[in-house]
Each structure stands twice: as C-alpha cells, then as structure tokens.
N, C-alpha and C positions, 0 to 999 in steps of 0.2 A: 417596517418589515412586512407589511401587509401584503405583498406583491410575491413576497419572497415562495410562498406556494404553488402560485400560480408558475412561475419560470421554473422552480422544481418540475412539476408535472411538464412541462414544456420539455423540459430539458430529459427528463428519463422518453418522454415518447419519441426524442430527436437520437436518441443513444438507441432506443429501440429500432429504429430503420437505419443505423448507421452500421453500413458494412462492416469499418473496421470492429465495430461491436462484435459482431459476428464471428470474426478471424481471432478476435479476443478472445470469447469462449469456446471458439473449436480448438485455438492452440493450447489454453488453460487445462480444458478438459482433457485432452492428448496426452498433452505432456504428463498431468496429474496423474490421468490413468496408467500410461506407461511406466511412471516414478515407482506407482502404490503395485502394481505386479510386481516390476520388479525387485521393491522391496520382501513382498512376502517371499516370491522366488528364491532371494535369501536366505529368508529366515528359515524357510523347508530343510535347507540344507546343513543350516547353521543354526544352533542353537544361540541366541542372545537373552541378555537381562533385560535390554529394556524394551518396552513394548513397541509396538508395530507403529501406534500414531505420534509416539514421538518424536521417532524417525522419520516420520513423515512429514512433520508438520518443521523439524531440522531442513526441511530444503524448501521452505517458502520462499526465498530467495529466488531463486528459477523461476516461477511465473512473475515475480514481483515486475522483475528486470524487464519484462515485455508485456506485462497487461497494463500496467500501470501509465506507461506512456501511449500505450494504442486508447486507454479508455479516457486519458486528459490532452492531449495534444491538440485535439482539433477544438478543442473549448473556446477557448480564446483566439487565441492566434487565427482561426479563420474568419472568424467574425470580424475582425478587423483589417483580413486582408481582403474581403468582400463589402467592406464599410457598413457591413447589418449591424454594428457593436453599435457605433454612432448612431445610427437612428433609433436603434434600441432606446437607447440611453435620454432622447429629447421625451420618451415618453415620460409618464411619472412615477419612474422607476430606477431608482439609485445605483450605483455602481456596487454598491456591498450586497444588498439585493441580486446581481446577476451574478458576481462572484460567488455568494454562497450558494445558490439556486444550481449552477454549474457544478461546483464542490459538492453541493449533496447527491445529484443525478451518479454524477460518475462513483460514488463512493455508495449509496445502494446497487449498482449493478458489481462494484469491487465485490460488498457483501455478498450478494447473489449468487456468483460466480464460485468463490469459496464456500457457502453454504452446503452449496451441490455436490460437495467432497463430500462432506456426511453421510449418503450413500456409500460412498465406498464401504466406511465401517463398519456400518448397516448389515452389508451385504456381506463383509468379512464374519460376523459372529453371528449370521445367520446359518450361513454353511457348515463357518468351523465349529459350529455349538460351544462356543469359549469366552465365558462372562468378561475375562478378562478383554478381551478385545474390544467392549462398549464400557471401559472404566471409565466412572465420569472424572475423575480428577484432572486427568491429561487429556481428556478430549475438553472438556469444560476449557480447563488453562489452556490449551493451545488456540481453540475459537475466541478465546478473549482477547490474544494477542494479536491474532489476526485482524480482529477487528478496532483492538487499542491502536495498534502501528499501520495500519489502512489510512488513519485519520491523518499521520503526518505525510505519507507516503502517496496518498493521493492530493494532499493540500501544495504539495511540492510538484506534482505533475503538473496543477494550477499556475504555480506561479512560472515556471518556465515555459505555460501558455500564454501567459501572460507579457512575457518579456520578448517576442517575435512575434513578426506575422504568419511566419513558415511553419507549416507543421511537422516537417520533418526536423528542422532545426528544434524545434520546443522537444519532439522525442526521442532526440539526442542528448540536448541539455539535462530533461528528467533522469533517462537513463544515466549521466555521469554524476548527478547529486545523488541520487538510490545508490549508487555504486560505492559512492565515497561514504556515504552514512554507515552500507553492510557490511561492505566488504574492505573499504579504505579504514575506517578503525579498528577494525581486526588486526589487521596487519601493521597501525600503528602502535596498537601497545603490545607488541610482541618487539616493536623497533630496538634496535640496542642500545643506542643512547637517551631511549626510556629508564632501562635499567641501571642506570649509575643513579646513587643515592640523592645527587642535586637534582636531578627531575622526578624525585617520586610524586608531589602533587597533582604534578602533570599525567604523571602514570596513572593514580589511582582517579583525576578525573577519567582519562581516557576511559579506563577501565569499567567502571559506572556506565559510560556512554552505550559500551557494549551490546548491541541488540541481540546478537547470539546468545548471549548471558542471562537476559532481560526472557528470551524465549525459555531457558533452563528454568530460570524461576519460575514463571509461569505455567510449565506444563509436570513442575513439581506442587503447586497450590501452592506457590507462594508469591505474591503481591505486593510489590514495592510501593509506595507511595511517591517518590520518586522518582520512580521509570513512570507512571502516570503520567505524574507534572510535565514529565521531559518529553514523551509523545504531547500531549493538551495544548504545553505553549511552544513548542516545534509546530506545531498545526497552526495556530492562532497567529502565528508570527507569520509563515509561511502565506496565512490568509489575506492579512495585514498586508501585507507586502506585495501579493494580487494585485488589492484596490490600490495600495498607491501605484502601483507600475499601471493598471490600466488608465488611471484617473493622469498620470503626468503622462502617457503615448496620446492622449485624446488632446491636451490645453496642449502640445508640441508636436501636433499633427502626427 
C-alpha cells in the first residue's frame, strides 16, 4: 500500500479541476442552503420540539442522490473508457491501491462538502443568540452519521464505477442502489406482507437495516454497534467487489 497516498493526492487534485466537482458543490450547497432557510422559515411560524439540526440533517437524502454519483461516476468508468486504467495498472501499483486511492479522494471531498454545512449552524446561533442551536449532541450525532454512512455510500458510487465504461450509466446505477438502500427499505418494512407473524424475522432484519432509524439514534447520542458493523462491511464488501469487477474487466478486456 505504499503507492496508495500518492494516487490519493493524485486523485483529490483531479476531483479538484473536475467540473462536475464543481456542479457538485454549487448544487449541495444550493440545495442545502435552500433546505436550512427554509426549515427555519418554518420554525418562525411554527413552534416544534425538536431542534432545527435534526431536521436537517432528516433530509440528507437529497444531496446524497446527486452528489454522490457526480463525485464517484467518472472514477473508474472513464479511466477505462480512455484505457489510462490499463496503463495505470502496468506500473507498480496494484489495483486495491487505485481502488482505494479513488474511494478516499471522492470520500474527503463527500467530507468536505458536508462540513461546510456547519456554518449554517454557526451562523444560526450567532444571530439567534440561542445556545440551543449549537447543542453538541445532535449536531455531534448527526456529523457522525454523515460521515459513518458516507463510507458505504460513496464505496457503492465506486463500484458501479467500476462495473461500466459510461459515466452516465455508473450514475445511474449509484443512483438506483443509494435509492434502494434509503428509500427502498423504508418502504419495505412498512410492506404488508411484512406484517403477518410468519415474516417477522424478515421484518425485524428489515427493520435494523433502516438508515432513517440508524440517523434517529444517532442524532439522539445513541450508537449502535451494529449500525457500525453494517455501514464498515457494507463499505468493505462494496470495495471488495471494486477490485474484483476492475481486476476481471482488465484479464476479459
């Protein structure tokens, strides 16, 4: 793995001149911005219990679905449709090496990108002088999530860079497993033929599975050991499965 720093930095300065980078954080931060007004816009009018960053940090979702594929799509997938992957590769530098070198780039600007939210809060309990609004609990738990579930989340934009040469097709692909992970188990265990006593195991896995859920605990201080595991080897697997998809497109042209 001694190489593996080197394509890192490689890789974050090629993320740094890459347009869609760009479109990535002008739509993140748009969007974000737009989200967090008009959540408070809200809350001015409406009195609620729970705090401003909860709610906030309840629609990660919405940037997930579109930064996620703009900042892993072209990873792979164009390196191979330009044949730079292959030449890469004859140097003396392993294919887990660029896999992960890839996977960390895109995954500190993931970081990066959401960090920069942190201002928001900033600048909310600056104004509104209201300690409440920079409570570390929920902002603590909500950045840990962001950055626990980043890890599966961007290791999965990977590998359906990995599995095309097209960029659009691979941010297609990400986009429909990010979909089925957030929003496709939600709506599975809520299914009704969950609910008959003979599938409860299947329920109550489903249920566990739950990222919504996974985010409640977390932006209450509370830390599954669990939900951990399940993002760690969700990523690992996801990585795994990278190097082999690149390693068997190269020996099958």
């Amino acid at each position: 793995m001694r190489h593996f720093f080197t394509i890192l930095s490689h890789e974050i300065r090629a993320l740094l001149f890459n347009p869609s980078t760009y479109v990535a954080a002008v739509l993140f931060l748009g969007v974000m911005g737009f989200v967090f007004a008009a959540l408070l816009d809200d809350y001015s009018r409406t009195p609620h219990e729970v705090l401003p960053a909860v709610t906030f940090f309840r629609l990660f979702w919405i940037p997930v679905f579109f930064m996620v594929p703009l900042l892993t799509m072209k990873s792979l997938a164009e390196e191979r449709r330009l044949g730079t992957l292959e030449t890469l590769l004859t140097t003396p530098v392993t294919t887990t090496e660029v896999v992960l070198g890839k996977f960390g780039a895109a995954y500190f600007l993931y970081l990066l990108l959401w960090g920069s939210t942190a201002g928001f809060h900033y600048v909310l309990h600056y104004y509104a002088r209201d300690a409440r609004f920079l409570e570390a609990a929920p902002l603590i738990g909500g950045y840990a999530f962001i950055a626990l579930s980043g890890l599966l989340f961007i290791a999965v934009g990977i590998l359906a860079s990995a599995l095309t040469r097209s960029q659009a097709v691979a941010g297609i692909l990400s986009f429909a497993v990010l979909f089925a992970l957030i929003i496709g188990l939600r709506f599975l265990g809520d299914a009704t033929l969950l609910q008959q006593e003979t599938f409860s195991p299947m329920k109550n896995t489903v249920e566990s599975l739950q990222i919504f859920g996974h985010l409640e605990d977390f932006t209450n201080g509370v830390i599954d050991t669990r939900q951990v595991f399940f993002y760690l080897t969700g990523a690992i697997l996801a990585l795994i499965f990278s190097i082999l998809g690149v390693e068997a497109k190269l020996l099958h042209g």
